[in-house]
N, C-alpha and C positions, 0 to 999 in steps of 0.2 A: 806469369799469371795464366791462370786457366779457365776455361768458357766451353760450358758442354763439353765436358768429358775432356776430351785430348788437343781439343780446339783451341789455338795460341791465338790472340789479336796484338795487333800494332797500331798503334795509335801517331796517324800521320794528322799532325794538328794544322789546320789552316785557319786565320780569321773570317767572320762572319761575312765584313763588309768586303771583303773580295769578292762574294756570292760564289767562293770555292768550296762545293760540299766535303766536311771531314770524315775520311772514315777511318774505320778499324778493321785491317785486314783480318783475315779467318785463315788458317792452313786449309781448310775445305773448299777454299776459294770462294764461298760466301764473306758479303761484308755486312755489319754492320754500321748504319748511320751515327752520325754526332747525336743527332735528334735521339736518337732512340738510346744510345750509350748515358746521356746526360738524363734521361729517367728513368733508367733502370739501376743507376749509380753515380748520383749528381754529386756526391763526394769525391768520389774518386776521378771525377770526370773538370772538376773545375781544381784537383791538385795538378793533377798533369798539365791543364793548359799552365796554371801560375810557374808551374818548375820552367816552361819554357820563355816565360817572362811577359804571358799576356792572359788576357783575360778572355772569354770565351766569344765578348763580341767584337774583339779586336783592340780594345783599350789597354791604355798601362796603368797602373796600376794606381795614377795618382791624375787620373784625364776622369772628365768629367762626359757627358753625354750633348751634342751640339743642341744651343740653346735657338729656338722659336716664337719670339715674342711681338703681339701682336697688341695695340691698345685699339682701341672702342670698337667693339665688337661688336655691342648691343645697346642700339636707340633707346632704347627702354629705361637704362640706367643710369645715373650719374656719372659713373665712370667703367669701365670696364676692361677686361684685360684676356690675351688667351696666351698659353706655351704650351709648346712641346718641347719636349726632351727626350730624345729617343722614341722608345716608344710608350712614352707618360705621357700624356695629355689632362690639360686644368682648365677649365673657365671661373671667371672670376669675375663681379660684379658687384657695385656699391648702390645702396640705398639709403638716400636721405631721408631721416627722418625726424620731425619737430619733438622734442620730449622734457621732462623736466631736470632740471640740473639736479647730481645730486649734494645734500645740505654741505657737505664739506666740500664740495669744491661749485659755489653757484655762479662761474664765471666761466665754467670748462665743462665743455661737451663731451663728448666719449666715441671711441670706435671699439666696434664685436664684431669679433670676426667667427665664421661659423663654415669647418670645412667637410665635408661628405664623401664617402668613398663608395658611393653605390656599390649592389653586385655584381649589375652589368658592367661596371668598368672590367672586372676581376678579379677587385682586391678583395685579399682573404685575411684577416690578421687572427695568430691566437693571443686572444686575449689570457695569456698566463696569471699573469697578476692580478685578475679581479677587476671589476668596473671601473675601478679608476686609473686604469692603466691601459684602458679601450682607447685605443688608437684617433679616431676625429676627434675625443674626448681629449685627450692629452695634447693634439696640434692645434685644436681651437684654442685651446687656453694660453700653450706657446705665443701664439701670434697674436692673440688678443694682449698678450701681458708686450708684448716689441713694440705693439704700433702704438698703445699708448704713453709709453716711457718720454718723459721729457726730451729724450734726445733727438727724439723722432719727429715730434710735433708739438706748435704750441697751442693744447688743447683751448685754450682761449677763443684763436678766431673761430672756435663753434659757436661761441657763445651769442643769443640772437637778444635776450635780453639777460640782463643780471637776476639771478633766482626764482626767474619767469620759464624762459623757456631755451633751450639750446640747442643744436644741430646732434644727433645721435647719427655715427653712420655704418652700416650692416655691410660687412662686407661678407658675399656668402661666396665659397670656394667649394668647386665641384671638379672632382676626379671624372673625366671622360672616359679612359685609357689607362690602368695604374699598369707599371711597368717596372717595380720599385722605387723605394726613397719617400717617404710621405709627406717628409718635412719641405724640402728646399724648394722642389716646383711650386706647392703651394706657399708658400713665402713669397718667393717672387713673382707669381701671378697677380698676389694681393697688390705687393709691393706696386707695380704697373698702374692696377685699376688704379689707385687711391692715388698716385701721380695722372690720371686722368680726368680724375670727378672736377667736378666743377659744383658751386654751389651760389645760389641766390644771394644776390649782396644787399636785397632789400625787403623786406617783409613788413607788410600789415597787419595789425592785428584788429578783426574785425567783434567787437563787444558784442553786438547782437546775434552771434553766432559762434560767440566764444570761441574763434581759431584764430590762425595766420594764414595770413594771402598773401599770395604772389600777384602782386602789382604789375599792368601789363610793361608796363617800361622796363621792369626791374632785369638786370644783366647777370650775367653767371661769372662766377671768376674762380681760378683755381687754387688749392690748397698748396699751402707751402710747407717742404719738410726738410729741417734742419738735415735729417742725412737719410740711409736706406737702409734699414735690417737685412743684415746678408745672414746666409745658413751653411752649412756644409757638413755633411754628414758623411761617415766613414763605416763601414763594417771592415769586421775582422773577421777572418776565418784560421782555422787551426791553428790558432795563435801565433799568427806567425806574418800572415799578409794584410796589409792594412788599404782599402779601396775604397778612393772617391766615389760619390757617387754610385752608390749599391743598384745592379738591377734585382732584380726580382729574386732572381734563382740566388743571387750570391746573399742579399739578405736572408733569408730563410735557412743558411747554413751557419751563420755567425752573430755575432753581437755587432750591437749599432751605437754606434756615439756620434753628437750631432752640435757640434760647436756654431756659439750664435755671439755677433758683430754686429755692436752701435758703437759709433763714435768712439772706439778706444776700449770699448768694455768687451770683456769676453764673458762668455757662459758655458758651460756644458751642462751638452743631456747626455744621460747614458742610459741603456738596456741593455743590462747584465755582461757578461765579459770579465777578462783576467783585470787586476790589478792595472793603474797606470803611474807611470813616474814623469818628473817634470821633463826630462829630455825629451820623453815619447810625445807628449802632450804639446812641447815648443815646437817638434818637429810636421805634426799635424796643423797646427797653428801656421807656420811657414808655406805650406800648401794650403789652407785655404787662403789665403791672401793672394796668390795668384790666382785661384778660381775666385775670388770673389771680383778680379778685373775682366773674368772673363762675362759673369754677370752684368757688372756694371755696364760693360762694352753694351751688351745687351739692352740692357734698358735705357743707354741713352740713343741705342739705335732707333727704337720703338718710338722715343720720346722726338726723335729729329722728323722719322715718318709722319708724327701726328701733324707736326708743325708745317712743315711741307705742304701735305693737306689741306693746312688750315690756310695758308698763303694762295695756294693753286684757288682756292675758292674765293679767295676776296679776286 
């Protein structure tokens, strides 16, 4: 391969998290950086890492980014949740709110979930497909449509009265840091909060003021869910490597498929990409089931934290 003119480089590949910078030797005795190779030809810069059997921040090919999870974060809300994941970061926060059931179901309350990717995080999406294919657009709806599914929860204990009034709860999801991946941080940061909230077990309803009161006695207790929406998403690049967990740069060179986990069910999403057959699809399947333990490890870390907490203070 050739670079300015007569200029040969060699690509002496080391991982990120060594903090051993990579370079590309020059016969001029000039080198160039990883840094600077990976944007001037981030193609050809993330085939060579894969030939050598890793990925550019040190991952193989089916490893996921170390998870950071954090619950109640913020006084302010019912529940709350933070992660990091490399370098993605999410906050995640529930809000209770009194609303009306709707007619066909006036015994079951509802959760919306609503997620953001500011600019200042740095996330960039092209929207190819048209507005409804706009990225918080497509993940809000994901997650709204998981945490409501019967398997998740029994939208019932929302219910504050029968076809009066019901608990509606707003879970809003906010990218700090986006680092790739859109879908799965923000899943399981929801997932955390909403295993955090806590909700009034008693309410008044006051006529002369047509609302509901919180009663000062009244006590908080927390939501029960049958199981926990896991996610895992995969790009593909050159048709040929298939990676958990996409950071940034590897999304943006490949198609993304995003398999989603309740109780026994499976889904797929997909953004464009070759063809798939069931072998390919069983054998993604098989990998996320062990990241999905690495998850779960996660969130019942978080959940033991809270408890601890809660014990240290009584």
């Amino acid at each position: 391969r050739r670079v300015h003119g007569d200029c040969t480089y060699l690509c002496l590949l080391r991982a990120y998290h060594t903090k051993t910078t990579c370079l590309f030797k020059m016969t001029s005795n000039e080198t160039l950086s990883s840094d600077s190779f990976k944007r001037v030809q981030p193609a050809e810069f993330h085939k060579q890492c894969f030939e050598k059997g890793l990925r550019p921040d040190g991952r193989g090919f089916g490893d996921i980014r170390p998870i950071i999870l954090t619950r109640g974060v913020f006084d302010s809300c019912d529940g709350s949740a933070s992660i990091r994941c490399g370098s993605s970061c999410y906050m995640a926060g529930v809000r209770a709110e009194i609303g009306l059931p709707y007619p066909a179901t006036p015994k079951q309350g509802r959760i919306v979930v609503n997620v953001e990717y500011p600019k200042i995080s740095g996330a960039e999406f092209k929207d190819e497909g048209g507005p409804s294919m706009h990225v918080p657009v497509v993940v809000s709806k994901m997650l709204t449509q998981l945490f409501n599914s019967p398997k998740v929860i029994d939208l019932s204990q929302l219910c504050i009265k029968e076809k009066e009034a019901v608990w509606v709860l707003y879970i809003d999801v906010v990218c700090v840091e986006y680092g790739g991946n859109p879908v799965d941080g923000a899943l399981t940061v929801a997932v955390a909060a909403l295993e955090d909230t806590r909700l009034h077990s008693t309410l008044n309803f006051m006529p002369e003021i047509k609302r509901w009161e919180v009663p000062a006695s009244s006590t908080t207790k927390p939501l029960k869910l049958y199981s926990r929406p896991m996610a895992v998403t995969f790009s593909n690049l050159f048709q040929q490597y298939w990676l958990a967990d996409p950071s940034r740069s590897e999304e943006e060179l490949g198609s993304s498929l995003t398999l989603c986990y309740i109780d026994g069910d499976w889904s797929v999403q997909r953004s464009g990409g070759p063809g798939m057959d069931v072998t390919l699809v069983t054998a993604l399947k098989q990998q996320a089931e062990g990241i999905f333990a690495q998850v779960t490890e996660a969130l019942d870390a978080a959940a033991t934290e809270v408890a601890d907490g809660d014990v240290s203070m009584d």
